[in-house]
C-alpha positions in Angstrom: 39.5 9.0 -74.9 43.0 8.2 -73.8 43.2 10.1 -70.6 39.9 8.3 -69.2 41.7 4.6 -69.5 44.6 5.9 -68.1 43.0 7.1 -64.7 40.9 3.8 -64.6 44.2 2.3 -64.7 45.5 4.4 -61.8 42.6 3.6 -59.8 43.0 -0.1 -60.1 46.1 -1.0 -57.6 44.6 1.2 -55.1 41.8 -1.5 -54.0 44.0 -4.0 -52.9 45.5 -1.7 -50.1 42.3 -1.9 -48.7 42.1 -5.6 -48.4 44.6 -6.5 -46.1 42.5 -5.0 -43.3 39.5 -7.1 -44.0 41.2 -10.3 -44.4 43.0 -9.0 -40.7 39.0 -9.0 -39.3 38.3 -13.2 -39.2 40.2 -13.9 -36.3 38.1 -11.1 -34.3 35.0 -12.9 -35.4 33.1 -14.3 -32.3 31.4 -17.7 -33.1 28.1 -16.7 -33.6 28.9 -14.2 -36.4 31.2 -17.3 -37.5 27.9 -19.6 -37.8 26.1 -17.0 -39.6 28.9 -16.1 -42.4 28.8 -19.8 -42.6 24.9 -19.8 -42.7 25.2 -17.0 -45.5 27.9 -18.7 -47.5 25.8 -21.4 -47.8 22.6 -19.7 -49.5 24.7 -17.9 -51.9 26.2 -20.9 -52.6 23.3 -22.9 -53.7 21.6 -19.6 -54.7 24.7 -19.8 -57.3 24.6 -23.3 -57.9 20.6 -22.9 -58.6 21.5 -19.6 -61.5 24.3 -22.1 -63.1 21.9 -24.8 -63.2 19.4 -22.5 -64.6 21.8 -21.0 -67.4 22.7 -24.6 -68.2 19.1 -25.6 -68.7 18.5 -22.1 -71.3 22.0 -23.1 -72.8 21.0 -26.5 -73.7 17.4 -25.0 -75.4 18.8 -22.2 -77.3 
């Protein structure tokens, strides 16, 4: 059982090397695909709100 958290633990700092070359893609962005992150950012967003409001609500019955 020991050796299995230990190689999870390994893996772990490897993701963020792979980050810095997606936050290096905005600038690249032409404006339309900027509109539609902002269009898509937008729905999640009040997709999100709408789940939080909705676990509220089943928080206050239970």
């Amino acid at each position: 059982p020991q050796t299995t958290s230990t190689t999870i633990e390994t893996k772990t700092p490897k993701t963020p090397v792979k980050r810095p070359a997606t936050t290096a893609l905005p600038p690249k962005i032409d404006p339309e695909e900027g509109i539609r992150m902002k269009i898509c950012e937008s729905i999640l967003r009040s997709l999100i709100g709408r789940i939080e409001r909705e676990q509220h609500q089943e928080s206050i019955k239970t």
